[in-house]
C-alpha positions as CSV (number, residue, x, y, z in Angstrom):
1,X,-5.7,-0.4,16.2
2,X,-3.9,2.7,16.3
3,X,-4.9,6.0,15.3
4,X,-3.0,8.6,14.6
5,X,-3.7,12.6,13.4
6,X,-1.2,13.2,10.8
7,X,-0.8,16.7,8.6
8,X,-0.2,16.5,4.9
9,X,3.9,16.4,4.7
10,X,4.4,14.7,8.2
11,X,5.4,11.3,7.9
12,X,4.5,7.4,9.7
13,X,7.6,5.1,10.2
14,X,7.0,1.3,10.8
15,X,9.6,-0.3,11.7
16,X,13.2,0.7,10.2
17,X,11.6,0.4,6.4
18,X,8.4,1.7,5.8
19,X,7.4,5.5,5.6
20,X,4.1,6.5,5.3
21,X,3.9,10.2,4.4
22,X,0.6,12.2,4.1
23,X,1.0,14.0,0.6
24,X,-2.9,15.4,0.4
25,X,-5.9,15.3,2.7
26,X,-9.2,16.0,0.9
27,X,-12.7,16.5,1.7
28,X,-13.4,12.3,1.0
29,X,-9.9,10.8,0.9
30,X,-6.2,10.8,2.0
31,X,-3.3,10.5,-0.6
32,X,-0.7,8.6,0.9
33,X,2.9,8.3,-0.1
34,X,4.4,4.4,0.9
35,X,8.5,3.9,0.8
36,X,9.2,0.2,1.5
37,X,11.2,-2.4,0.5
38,X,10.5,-3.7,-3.0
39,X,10.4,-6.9,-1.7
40,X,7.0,-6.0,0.8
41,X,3.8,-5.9,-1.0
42,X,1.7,-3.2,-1.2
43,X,-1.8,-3.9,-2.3
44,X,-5.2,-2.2,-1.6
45,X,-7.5,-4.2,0.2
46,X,-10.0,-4.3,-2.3
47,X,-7.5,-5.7,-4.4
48,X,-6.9,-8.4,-2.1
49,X,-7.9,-11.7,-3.0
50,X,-6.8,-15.4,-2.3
51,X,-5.1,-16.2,-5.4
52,X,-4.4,-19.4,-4.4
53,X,-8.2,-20.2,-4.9
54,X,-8.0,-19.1,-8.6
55,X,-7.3,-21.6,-11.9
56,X,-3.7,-22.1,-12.4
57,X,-4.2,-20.5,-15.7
58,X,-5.4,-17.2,-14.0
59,X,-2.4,-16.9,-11.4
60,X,0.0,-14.3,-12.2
61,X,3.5,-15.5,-12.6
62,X,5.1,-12.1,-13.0
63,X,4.8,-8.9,-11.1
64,X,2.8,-6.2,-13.2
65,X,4.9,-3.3,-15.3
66,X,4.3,-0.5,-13.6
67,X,2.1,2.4,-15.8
């Protein structure tokens, strides 16, 4: 794994389309800002589950509207 020190407005690049920039550093958490490609998914990892193991009836066949 790599670890990096990053101030809030400095910036990550991976690979030629993905930006991570610092927006805010707090006493418990980072706010990150994430420019990628549409087509990547971005997901938190608490979020991720194997949807393959769910019902049919449960899968999502359409991305979510974003709020």
């Amino acid at each position: 794994m790599l670890v990096l020190s990053r101030k809030p407005g400095e910036r990550i690049r991976i690979g030629d389309d993905v930006t991570l920039t610092i927006v805010r550093i707090g006493p418990n958490s980072v706010r990150l800002g994430i420019d990628a490609p549409r087509s990547m998914s971005i997901v938190r990892e608490e979020l991720c589950i194997d949807f393959s193991e769910l019902p049919e009836s449960e899968q999502l066949t359409e991305e979510p509207s974003s709020p």
